[in-house]
PyMOL commands that place a pseudoatom at each C-alpha (Angstrom):
pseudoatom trace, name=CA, resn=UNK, resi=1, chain=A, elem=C, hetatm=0, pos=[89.258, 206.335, 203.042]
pseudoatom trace, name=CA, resn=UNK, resi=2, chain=A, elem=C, hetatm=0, pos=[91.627, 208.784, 201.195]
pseudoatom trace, name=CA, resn=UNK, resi=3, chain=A, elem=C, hetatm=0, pos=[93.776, 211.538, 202.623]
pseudoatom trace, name=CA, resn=UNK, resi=4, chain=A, elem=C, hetatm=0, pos=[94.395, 214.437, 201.029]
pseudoatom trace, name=CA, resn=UNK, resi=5, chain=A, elem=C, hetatm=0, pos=[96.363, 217.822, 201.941]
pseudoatom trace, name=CA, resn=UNK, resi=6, chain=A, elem=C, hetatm=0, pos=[95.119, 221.165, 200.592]
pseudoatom trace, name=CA, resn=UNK, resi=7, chain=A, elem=C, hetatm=0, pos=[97.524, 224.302, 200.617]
pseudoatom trace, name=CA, resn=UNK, resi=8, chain=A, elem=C, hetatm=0, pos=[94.973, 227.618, 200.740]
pseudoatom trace, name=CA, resn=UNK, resi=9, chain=A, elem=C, hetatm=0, pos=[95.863, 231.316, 200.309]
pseudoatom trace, name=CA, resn=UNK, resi=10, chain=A, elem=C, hetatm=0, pos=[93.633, 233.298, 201.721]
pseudoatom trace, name=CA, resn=UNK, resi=11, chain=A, elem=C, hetatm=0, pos=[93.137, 237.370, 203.014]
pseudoatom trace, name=CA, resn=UNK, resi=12, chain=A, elem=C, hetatm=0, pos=[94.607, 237.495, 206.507]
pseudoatom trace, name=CA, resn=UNK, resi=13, chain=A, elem=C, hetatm=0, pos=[90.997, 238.858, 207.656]
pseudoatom trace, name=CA, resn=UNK, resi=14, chain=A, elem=C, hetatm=0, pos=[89.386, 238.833, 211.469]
pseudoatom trace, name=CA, resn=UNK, resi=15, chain=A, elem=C, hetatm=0, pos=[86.889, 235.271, 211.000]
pseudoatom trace, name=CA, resn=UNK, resi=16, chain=A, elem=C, hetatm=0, pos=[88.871, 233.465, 208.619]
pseudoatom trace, name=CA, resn=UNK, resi=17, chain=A, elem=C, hetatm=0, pos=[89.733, 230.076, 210.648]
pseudoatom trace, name=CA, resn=UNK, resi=18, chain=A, elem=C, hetatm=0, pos=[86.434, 230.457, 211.898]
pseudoatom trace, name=CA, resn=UNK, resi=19, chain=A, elem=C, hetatm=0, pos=[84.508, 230.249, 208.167]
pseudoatom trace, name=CA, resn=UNK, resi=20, chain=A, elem=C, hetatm=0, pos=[86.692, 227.970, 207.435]
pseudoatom trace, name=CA, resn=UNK, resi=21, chain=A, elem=C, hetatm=0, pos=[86.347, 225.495, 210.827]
pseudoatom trace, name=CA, resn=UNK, resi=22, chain=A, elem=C, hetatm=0, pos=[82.184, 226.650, 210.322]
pseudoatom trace, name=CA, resn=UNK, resi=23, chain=A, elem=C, hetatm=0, pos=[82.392, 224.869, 207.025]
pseudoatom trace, name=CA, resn=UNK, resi=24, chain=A, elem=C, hetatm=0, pos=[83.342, 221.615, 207.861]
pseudoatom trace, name=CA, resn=UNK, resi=25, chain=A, elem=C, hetatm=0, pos=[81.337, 221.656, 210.653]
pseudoatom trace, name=CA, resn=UNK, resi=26, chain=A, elem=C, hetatm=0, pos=[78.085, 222.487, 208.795]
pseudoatom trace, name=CA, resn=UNK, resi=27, chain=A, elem=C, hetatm=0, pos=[78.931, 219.979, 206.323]
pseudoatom trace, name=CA, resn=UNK, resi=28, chain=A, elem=C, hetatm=0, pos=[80.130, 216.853, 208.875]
pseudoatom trace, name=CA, resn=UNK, resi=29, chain=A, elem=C, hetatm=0, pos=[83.361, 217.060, 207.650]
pseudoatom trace, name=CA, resn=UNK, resi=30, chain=A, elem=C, hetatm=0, pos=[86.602, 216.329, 209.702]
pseudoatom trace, name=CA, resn=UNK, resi=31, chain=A, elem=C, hetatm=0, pos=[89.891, 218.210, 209.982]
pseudoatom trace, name=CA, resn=UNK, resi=32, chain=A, elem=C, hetatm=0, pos=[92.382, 215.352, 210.270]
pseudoatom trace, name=CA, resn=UNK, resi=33, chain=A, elem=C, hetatm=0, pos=[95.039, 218.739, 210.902]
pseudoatom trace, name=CA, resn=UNK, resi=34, chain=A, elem=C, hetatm=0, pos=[94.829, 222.355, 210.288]
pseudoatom trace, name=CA, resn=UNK, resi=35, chain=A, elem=C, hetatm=0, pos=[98.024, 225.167, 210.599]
pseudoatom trace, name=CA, resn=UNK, resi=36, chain=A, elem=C, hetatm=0, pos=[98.152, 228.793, 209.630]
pseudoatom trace, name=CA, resn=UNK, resi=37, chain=A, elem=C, hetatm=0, pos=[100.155, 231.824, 209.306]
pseudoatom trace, name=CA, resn=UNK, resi=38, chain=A, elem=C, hetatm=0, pos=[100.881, 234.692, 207.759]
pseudoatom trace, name=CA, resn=UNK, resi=39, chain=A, elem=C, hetatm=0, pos=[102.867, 234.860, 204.459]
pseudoatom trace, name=CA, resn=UNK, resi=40, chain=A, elem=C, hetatm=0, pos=[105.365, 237.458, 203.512]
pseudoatom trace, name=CA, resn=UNK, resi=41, chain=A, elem=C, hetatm=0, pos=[102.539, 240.086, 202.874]
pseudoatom trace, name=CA, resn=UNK, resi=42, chain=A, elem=C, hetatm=0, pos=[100.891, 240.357, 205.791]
pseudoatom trace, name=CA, resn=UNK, resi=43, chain=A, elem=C, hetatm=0, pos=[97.500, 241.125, 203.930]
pseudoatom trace, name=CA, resn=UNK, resi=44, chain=A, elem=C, hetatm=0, pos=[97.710, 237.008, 203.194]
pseudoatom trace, name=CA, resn=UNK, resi=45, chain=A, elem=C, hetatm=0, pos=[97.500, 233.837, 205.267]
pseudoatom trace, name=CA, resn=UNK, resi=46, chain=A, elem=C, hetatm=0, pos=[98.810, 230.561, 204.425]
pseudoatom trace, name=CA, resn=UNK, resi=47, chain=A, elem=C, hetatm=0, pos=[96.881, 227.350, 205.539]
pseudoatom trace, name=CA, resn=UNK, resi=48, chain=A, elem=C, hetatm=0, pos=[97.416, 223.565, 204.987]
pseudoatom trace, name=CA, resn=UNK, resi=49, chain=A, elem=C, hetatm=0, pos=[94.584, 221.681, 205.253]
pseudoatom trace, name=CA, resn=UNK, resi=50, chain=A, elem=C, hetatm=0, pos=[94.218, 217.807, 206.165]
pseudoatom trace, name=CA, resn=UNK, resi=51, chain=A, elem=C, hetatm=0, pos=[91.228, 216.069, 205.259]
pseudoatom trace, name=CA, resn=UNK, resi=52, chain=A, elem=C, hetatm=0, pos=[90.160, 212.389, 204.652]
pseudoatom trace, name=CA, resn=UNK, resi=53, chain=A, elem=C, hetatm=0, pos=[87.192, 210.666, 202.661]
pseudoatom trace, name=CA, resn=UNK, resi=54, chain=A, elem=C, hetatm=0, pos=[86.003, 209.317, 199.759]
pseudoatom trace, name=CA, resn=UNK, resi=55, chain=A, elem=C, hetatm=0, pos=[87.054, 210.946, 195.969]
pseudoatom trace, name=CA, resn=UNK, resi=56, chain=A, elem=C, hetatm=0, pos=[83.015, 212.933, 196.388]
pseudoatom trace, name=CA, resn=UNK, resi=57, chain=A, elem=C, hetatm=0, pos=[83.607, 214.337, 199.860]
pseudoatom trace, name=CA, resn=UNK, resi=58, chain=A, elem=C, hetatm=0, pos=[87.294, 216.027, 199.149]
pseudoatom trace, name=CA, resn=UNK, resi=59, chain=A, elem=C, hetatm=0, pos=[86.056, 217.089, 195.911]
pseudoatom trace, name=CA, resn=UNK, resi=60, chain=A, elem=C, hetatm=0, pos=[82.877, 218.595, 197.549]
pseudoatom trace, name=CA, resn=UNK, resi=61, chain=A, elem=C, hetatm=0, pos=[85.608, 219.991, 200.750]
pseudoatom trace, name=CA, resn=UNK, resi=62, chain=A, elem=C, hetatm=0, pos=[87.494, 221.484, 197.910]
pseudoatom trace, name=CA, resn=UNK, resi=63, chain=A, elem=C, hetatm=0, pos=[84.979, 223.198, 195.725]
pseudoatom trace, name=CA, resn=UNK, resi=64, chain=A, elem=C, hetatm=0, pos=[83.136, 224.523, 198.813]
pseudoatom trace, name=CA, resn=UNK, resi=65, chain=A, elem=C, hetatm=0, pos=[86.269, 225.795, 200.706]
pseudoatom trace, name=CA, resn=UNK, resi=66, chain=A, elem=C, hetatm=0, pos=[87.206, 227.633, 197.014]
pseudoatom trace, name=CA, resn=UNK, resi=67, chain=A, elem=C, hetatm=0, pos=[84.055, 229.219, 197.184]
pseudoatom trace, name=CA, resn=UNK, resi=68, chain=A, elem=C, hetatm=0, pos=[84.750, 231.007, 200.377]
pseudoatom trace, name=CA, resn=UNK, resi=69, chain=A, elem=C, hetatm=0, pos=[85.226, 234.813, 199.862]
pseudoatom trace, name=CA, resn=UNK, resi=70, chain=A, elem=C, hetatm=0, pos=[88.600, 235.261, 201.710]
pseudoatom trace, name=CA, resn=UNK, resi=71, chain=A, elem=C, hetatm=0, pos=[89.973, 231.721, 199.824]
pseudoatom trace, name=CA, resn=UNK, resi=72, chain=A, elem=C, hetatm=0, pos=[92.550, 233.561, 197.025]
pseudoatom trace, name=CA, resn=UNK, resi=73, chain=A, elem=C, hetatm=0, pos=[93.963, 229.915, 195.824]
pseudoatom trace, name=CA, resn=UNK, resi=74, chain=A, elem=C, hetatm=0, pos=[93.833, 226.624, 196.497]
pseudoatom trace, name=CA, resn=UNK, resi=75, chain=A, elem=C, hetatm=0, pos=[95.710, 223.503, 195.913]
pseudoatom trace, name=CA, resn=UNK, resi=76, chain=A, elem=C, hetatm=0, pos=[95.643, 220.320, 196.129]
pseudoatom trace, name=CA, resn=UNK, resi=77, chain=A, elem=C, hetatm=0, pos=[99.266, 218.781, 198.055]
pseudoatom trace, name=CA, resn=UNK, resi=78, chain=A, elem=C, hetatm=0, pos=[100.014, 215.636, 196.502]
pseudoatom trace, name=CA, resn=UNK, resi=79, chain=A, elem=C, hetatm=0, pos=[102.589, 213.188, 198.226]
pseudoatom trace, name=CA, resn=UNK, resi=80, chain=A, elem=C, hetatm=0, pos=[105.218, 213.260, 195.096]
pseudoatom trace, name=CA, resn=UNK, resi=81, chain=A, elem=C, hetatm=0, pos=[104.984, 217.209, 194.366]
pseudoatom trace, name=CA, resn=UNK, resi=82, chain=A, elem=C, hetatm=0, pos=[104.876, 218.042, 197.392]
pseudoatom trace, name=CA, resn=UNK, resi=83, chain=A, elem=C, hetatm=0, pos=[107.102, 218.755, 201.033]
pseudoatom trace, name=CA, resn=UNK, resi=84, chain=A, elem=C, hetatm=0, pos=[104.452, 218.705, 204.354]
pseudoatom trace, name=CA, resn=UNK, resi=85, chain=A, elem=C, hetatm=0, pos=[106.206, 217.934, 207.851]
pseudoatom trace, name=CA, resn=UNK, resi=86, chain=A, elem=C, hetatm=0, pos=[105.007, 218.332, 211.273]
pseudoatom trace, name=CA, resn=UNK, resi=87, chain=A, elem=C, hetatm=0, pos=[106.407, 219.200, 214.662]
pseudoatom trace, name=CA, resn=UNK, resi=88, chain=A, elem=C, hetatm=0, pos=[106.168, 217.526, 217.918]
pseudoatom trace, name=CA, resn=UNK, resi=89, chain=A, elem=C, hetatm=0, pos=[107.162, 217.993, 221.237]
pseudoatom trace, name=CA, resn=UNK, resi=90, chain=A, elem=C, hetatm=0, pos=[107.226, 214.531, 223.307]
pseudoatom trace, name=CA, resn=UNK, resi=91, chain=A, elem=C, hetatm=0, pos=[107.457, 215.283, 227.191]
pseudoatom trace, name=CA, resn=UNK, resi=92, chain=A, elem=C, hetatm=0, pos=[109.066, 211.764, 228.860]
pseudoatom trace, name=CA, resn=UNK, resi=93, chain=A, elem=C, hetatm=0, pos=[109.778, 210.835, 232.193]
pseudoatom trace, name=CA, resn=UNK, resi=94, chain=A, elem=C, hetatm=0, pos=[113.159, 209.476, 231.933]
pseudoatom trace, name=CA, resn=UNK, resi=95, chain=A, elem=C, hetatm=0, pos=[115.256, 208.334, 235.073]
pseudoatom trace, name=CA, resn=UNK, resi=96, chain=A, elem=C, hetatm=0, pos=[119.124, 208.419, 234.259]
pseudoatom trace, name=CA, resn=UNK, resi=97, chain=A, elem=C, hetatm=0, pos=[119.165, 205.014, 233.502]
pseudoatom trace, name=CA, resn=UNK, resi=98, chain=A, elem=C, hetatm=0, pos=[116.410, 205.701, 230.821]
pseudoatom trace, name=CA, resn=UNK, resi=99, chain=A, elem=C, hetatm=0, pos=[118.445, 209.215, 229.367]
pseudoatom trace, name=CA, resn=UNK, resi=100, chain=A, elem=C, hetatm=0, pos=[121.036, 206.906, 227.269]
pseudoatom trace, name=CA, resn=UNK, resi=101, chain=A, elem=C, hetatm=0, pos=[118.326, 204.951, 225.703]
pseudoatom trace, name=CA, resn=UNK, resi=102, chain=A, elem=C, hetatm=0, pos=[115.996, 207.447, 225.203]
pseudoatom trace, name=CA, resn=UNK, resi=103, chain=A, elem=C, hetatm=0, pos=[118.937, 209.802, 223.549]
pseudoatom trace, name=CA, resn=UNK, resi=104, chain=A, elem=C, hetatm=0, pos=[119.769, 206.700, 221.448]
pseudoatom trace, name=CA, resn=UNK, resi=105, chain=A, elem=C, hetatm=0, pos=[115.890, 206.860, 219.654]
pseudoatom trace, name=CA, resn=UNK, resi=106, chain=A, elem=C, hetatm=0, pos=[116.261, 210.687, 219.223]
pseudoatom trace, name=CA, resn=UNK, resi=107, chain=A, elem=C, hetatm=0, pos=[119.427, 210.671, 217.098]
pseudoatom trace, name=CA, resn=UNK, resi=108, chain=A, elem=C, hetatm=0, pos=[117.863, 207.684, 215.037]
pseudoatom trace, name=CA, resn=UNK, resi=109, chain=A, elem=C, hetatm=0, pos=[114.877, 210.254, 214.357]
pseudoatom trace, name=CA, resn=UNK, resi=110, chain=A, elem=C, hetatm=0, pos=[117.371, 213.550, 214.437]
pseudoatom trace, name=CA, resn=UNK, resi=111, chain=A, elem=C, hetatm=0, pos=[115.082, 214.662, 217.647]
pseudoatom trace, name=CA, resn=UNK, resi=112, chain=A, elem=C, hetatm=0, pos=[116.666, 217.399, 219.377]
pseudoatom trace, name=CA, resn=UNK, resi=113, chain=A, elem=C, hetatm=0, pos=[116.753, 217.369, 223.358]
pseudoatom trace, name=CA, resn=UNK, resi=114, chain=A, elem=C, hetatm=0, pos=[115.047, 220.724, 224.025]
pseudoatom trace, name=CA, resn=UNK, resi=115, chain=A, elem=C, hetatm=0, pos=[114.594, 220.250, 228.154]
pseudoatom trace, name=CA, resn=UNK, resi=116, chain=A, elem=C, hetatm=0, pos=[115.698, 218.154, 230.666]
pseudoatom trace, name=CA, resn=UNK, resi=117, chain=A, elem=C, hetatm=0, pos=[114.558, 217.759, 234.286]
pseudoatom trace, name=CA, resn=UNK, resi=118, chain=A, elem=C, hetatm=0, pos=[115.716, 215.825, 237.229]
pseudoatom trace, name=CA, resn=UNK, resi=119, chain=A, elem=C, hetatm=0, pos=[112.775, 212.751, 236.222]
pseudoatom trace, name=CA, resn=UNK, resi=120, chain=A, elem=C, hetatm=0, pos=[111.815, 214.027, 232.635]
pseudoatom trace, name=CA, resn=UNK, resi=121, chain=A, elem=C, hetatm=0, pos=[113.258, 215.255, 229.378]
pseudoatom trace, name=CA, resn=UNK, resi=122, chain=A, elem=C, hetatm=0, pos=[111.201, 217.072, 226.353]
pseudoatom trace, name=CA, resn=UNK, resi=123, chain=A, elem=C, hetatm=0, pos=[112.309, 216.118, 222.808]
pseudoatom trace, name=CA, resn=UNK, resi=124, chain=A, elem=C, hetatm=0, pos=[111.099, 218.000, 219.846]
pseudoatom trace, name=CA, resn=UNK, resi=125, chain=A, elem=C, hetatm=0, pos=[111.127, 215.899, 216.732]
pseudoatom trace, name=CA, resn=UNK, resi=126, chain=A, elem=C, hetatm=0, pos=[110.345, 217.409, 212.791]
pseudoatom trace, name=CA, resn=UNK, resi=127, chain=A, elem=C, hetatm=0, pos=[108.955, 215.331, 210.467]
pseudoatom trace, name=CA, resn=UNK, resi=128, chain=A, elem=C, hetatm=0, pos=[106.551, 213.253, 207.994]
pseudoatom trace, name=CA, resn=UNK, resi=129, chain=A, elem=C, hetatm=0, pos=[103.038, 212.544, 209.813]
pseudoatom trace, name=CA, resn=UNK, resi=130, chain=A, elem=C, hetatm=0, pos=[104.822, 208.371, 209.184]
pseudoatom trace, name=CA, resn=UNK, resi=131, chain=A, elem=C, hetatm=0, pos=[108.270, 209.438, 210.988]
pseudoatom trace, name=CA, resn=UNK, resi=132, chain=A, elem=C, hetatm=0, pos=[107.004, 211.027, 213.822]
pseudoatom trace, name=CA, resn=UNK, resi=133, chain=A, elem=C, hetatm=0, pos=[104.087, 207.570, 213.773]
pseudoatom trace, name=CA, resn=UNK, resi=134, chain=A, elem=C, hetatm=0, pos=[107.932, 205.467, 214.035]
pseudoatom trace, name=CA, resn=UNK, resi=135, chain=A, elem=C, hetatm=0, pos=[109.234, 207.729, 216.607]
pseudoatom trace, name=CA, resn=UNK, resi=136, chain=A, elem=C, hetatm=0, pos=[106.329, 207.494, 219.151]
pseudoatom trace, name=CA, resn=UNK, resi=137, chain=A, elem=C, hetatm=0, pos=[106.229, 203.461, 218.005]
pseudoatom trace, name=CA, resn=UNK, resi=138, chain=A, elem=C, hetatm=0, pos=[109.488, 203.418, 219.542]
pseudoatom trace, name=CA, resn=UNK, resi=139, chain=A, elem=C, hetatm=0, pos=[108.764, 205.526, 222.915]
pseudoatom trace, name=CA, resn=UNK, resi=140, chain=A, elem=C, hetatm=0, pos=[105.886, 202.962, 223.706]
pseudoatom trace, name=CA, resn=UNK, resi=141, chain=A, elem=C, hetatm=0, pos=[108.268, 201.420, 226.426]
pseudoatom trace, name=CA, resn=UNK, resi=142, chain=A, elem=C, hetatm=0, pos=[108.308, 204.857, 228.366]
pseudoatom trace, name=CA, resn=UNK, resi=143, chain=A, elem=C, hetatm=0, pos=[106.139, 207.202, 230.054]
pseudoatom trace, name=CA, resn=UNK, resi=144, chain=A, elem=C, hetatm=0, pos=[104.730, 209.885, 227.461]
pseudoatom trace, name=CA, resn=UNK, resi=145, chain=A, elem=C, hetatm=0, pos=[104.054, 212.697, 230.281]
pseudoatom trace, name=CA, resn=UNK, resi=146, chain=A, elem=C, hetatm=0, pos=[102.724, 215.208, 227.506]
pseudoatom trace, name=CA, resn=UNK, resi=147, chain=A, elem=C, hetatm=0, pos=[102.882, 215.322, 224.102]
pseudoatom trace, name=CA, resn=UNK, resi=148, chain=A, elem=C, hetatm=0, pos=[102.240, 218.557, 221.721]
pseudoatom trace, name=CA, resn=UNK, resi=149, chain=A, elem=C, hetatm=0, pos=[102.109, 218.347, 217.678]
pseudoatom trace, name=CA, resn=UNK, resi=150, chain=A, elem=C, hetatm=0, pos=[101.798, 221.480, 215.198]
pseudoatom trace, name=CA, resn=UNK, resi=151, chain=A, elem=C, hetatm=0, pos=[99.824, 219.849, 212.664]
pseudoatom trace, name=CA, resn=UNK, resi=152, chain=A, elem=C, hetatm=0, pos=[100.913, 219.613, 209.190]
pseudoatom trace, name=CA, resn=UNK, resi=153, chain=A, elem=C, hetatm=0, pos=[102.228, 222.182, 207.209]
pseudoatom trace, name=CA, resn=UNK, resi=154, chain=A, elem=C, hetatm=0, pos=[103.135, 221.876, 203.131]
pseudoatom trace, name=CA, resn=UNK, resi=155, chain=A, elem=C, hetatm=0, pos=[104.555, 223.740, 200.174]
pseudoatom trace, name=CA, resn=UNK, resi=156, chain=A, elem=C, hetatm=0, pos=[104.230, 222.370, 196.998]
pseudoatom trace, name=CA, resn=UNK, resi=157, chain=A, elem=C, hetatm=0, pos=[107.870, 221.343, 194.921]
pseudoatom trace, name=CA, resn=UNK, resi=158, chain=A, elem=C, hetatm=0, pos=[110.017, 223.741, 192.753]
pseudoatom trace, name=CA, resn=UNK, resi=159, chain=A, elem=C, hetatm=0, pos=[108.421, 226.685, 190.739]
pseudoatom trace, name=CA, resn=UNK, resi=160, chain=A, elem=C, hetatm=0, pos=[104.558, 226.709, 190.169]
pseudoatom trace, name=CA, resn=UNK, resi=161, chain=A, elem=C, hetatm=0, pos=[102.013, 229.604, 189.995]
pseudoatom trace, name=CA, resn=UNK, resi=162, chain=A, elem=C, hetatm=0, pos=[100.873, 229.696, 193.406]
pseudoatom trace, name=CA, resn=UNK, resi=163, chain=A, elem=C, hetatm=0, pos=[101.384, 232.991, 194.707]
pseudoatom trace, name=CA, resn=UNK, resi=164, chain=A, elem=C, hetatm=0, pos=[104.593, 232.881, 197.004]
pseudoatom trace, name=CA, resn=UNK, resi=165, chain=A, elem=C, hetatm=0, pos=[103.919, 235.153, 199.998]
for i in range(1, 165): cmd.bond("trace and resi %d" % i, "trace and resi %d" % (i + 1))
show_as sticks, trace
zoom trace
């Protein structure tokens, strides 16, 4: 199964993430992720789009979310054109024996310590979808008390005709 990440611009209208989430669920697709906001002009909204399947199915997720009324553009993110990152907050309980340790994995990643307790400490870590994978690879030894993640988000490289808002 493929992967692929689609950057829409679309009219910041009342119902939009709902067409959009009534789509895919019509259909049987999945959202792998899903993040929006507005742009600049506050008549647009930007949304990046994860999706996985075969070549058909994200050719038949692209052509049918195109064909949505409020969809303006739509683009395909690939990997090497492309910048996507994620955010996530990792809750931990961490005794003070734990902090140094724990503090040591964050500045491997470039996590910054946004909250510490007397028994926990919340680290917020930006990132690839694969470095925040490592990151939470390397917490396995300690107690994940909550964790929170924005979904993806992507711009496409350099100059190209995509509207900018």
């Amino acid at each position: 199964m493929k992967q692929r990440v689609y950057s829409l611009l679309m009219d910041n209208t009342p119902g939009v993430l709902s067409r959009i989430a009534g789509l895919f669920s019509r259909r049987g697709y999945n959202i792998d992720s899903i993040t929006a906001g507005v742009t600049t002009d506050p008549a647009f909204t930007r949304m990046t789009i994860v999706c996985s399947g075969d070549d058909i199915v994200l050719e038949q997720i692209r052509k049918q979310l195109a064909k949505l009324v409020d969809v303006r553009d739509i683009r395909e993110l690939p990997p090497e054109d492309s910048v996507t990152h994620e955010l996530m907050m990792a809750k931990l309980a961490a005794s003070e024996r734990d902090r140094q340790n724990i503090l040591a994995i964050a500045e491997i990643f470039k996590a910054k310590t946004v909250d510490v307790g007397p028994e926990s400490m919340t680290l917020e870590v930006v990132g690839t979808v694969s470095k925040l994978s490592a990151f939470l690879n390397l917490l396995k030894g300690y107690e994940i008390l909550e964790l929170a993640r924005t979904g993806v988000a992507g711009i496409s490289r350099g100059v190209d005709n995509m509207k900018s808002f």
